[in-house]
C-alpha positions as CSV (number, residue, x, y, z in Angstrom):
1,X,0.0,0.0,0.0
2,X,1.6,3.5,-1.3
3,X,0.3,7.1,0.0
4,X,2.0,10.1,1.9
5,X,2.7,10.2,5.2
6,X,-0.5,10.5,7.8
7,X,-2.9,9.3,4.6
8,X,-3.9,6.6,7.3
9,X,-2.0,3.6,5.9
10,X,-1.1,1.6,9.2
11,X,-4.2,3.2,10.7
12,X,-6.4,1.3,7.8
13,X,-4.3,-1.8,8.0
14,X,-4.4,-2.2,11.6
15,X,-8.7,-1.6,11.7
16,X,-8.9,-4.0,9.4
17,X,-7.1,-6.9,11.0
18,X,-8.0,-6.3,14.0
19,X,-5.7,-4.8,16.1
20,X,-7.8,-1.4,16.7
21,X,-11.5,-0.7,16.3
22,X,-12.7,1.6,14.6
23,X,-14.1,5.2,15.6
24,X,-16.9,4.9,13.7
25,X,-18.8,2.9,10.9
26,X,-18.1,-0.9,10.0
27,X,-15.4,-2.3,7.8
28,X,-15.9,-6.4,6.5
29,X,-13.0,-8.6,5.4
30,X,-13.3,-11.7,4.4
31,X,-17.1,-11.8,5.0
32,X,-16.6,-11.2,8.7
33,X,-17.2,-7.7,10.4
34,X,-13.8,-6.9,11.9
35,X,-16.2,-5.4,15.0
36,X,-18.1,-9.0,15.9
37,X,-16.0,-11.5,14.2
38,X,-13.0,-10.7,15.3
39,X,-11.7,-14.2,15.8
40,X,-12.7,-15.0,12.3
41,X,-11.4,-12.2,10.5
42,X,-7.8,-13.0,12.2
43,X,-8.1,-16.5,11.2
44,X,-9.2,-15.6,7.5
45,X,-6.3,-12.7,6.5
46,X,-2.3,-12.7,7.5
47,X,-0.5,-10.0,8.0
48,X,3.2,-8.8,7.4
49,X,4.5,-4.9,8.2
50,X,7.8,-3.6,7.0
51,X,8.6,-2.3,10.7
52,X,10.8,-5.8,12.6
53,X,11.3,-3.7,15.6
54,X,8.0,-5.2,17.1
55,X,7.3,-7.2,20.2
56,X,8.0,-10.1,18.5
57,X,10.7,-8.8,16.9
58,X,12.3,-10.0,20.7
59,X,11.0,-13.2,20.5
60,X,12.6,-16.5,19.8
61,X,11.2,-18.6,17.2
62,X,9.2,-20.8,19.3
63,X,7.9,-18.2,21.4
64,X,6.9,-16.2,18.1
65,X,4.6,-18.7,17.0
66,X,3.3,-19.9,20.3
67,X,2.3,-16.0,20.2
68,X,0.5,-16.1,16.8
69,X,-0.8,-19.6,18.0
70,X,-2.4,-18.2,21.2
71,X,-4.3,-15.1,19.0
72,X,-5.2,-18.1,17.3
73,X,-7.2,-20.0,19.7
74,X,-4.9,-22.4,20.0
75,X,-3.7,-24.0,23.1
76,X,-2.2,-27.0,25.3
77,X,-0.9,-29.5,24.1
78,X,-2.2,-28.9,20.2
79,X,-0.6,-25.3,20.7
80,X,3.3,-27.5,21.2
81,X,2.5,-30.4,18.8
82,X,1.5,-27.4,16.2
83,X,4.8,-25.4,16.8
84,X,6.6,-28.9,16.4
85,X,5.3,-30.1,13.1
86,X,5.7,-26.1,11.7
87,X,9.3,-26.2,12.8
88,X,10.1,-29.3,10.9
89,X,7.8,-28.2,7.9
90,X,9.9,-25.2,7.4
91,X,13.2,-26.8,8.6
92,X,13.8,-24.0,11.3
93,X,14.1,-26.6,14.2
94,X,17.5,-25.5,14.7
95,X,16.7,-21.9,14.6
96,X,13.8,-22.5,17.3
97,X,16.2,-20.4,20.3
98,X,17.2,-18.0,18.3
99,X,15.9,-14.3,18.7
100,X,14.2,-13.3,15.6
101,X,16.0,-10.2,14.9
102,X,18.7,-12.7,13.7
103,X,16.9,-14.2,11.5
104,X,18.0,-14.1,8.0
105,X,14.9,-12.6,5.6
106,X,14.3,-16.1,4.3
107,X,13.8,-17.1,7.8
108,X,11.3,-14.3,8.4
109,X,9.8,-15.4,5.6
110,X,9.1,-18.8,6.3
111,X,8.6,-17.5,9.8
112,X,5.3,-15.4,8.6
113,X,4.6,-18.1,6.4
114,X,4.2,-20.1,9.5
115,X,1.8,-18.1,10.9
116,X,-0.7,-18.6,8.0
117,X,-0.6,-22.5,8.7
């Protein structure tokens, strides 16, 4: 998404998945009004910003995606077994402890690709 600065780009982007409400009016993705379907809406979209200095940017690899797996609704035991078989899909078992501001961008990438599973 391109427009000047204050146009409302992260503003737009973070009403619609989710992660602020809206002042006013309703806004549908998906299907699913991001005010009463919340849940569904998260599970339905993915999203990746180009600003890494987040809180999970501070995360290890595990720890990121038993984040994503929480928001989710994921949890218990089918929240580790999960994590498990998506660190051996995308062959970053070995990367699991490592913070993710050292990953290499083909790591984040499988990383966010993760999160979509």
């Amino acid at each position: 998404m391109l427009g000047p600065n204050g146009a409302g780009k992260t503003t737009f982007l973070k009403t619609i998945s989710t992660l602020i409400l809206p002042t006013y009016g309703d806004a549908w993705v998906n299907g699913y009004n991001i005010k009463k379907d919340e849940y569904k809406v998260r599970k339905s979209i993915g999203l990746s910003t180009g600003f890494e200095r987040s809180f999970y940017y501070r995360l290890n690899g595990y720890q990121n995606l038993e984040f994503f797996g929480t928001l989710y609704g994921i949890k218990g035991k089918d929240l580790k077994e999960r994590i498990n078989f998506l660190l051996n899909l995308f062959n970053l078992e070995d990367a699991k402890d490592l913070k993710y501001m050292k990953y290499s961008t083909g790591m984040k990438k499988k990383r966010f690709s993760s999160k979509k599973c």
